[in-house]
C-alpha positions in Angstrom: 0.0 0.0 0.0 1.2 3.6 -1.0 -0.7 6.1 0.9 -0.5 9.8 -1.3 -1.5 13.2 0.5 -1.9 16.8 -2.0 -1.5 19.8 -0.8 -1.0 23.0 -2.4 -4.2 23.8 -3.6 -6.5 26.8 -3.7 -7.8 29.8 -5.2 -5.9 31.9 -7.6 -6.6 34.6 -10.0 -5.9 33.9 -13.7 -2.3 34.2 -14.5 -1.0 33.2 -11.0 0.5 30.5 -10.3 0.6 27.5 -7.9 2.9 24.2 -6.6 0.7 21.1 -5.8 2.7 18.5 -3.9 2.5 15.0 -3.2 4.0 13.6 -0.8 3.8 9.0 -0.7 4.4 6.9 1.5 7.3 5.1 -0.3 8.6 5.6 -3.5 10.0 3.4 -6.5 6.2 4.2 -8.3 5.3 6.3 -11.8 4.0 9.2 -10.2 0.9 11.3 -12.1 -1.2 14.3 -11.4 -4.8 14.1 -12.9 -8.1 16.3 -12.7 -11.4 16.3 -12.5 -13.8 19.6 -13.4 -17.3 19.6 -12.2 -19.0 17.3 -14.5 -16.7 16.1 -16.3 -14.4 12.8 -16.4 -11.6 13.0 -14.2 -8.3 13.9 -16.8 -4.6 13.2 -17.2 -2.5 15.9 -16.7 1.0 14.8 -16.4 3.7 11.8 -15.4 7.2 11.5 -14.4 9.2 8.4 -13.9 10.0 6.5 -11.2 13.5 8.0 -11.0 12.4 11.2 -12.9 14.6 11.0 -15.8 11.1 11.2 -17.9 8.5 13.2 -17.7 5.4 14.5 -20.0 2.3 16.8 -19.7 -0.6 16.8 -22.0 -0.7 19.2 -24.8 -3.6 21.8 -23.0 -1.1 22.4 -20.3 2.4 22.3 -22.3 4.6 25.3 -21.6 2.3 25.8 -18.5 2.9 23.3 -16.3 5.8 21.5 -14.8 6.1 17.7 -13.0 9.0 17.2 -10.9 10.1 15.0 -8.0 12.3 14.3 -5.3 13.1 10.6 -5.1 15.0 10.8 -1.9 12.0 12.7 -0.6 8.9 10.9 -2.3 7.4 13.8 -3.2 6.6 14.6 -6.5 5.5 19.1 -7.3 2.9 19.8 -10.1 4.6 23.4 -10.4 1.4 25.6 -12.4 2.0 29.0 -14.2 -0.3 31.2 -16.4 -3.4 29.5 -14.8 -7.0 29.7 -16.3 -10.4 29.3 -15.3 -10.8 25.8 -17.3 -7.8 25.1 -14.8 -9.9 25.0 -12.2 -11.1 21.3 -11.1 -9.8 19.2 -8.0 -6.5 17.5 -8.4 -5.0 14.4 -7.6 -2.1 12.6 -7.3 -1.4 8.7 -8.9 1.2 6.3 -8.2 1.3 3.4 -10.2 4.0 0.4 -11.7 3.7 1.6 -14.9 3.3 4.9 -16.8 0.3 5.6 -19.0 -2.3 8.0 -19.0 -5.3 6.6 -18.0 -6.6 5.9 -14.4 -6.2 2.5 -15.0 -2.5 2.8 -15.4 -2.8 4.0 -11.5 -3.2 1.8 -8.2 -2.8 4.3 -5.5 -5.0 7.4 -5.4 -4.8 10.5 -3.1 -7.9 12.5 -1.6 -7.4 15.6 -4.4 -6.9 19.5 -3.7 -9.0 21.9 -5.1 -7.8 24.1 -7.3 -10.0 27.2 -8.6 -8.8 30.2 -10.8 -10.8 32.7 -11.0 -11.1 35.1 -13.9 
C-alpha cells in the first residue's frame, strides 16, 4: 500500500500561479497528477518516472505546467503558471507500476486538492 497526500491547492486569480505537492508513503512508483472539473471525467494531466529521468504533460497544459520530483523525498510538485479558469477542477495525485495515462494505469489514489482560478 502507498498512501499519497496533495497539498497546495487553492484559489488563484488567472495568471498566478501554484505548486501542488504530493507527498507518498514510499517511493519506486510512476507518479501522475490528474483532474477532474465539475461534471466532467476526471483527466490526465502529467507523469514522471520512477527516478524522474522522464516526464510529459498533456498538450492543454504544455509550456504551463511543470512535474518534478524528489526521489529521496517521495514527493513529487505539479509546479502551475499562467493558470486559467478551465484550470480549475480538483487535483490528484497517482502512483502506479507503470506509466500511462489513464486511471487505470494507476493503483494508489490520493484525496485531491482543489484548485479554482478565477477570472
Amino acid at each position: 500500500q502507498v498512501q499519497l497526500v496533495e497539498s497546495g491547492g487553492g484559489l488563484v486569480q488567472a495568471g498566478g500561479s501554484l505548486r501542488l505537492s504530493c507527498a507518498a508513503s514510499r517511493g519506486g512508483y510512476v507518479m501522475a497528477w490528474f483532474r477532474q472539473a465539475p461534471r466532467k471525467e476526471r483527466e490526465f494531466v502529467a507523469r514522471i518516472s520512477s527516478g524522474g529521468g522522464t516526464s510529459y504533460v498533456v498538450d492543454s497544459v504544455k509550456g504551463r505546467f511543470t512535474i518534478s520530483r524528489d526521489y529521496a523525498k517521495n514527493t513529487v510538485w505539479l509546479q502551475m503558471a499562467s493558470l486559467k479558469p478551465e484550470d480549475t477542477a480538483v487535483y490528484y495525485c497517482a502512483a502506479g507500476s507503470s506509466a500511462g495515462a489513464y486511471r487505470a494505469s494507476y493503483d494508489y489514489w490520493g484525496q485531491g486538492t482543489q484548485v479554482t482560478v478565477s477570472s
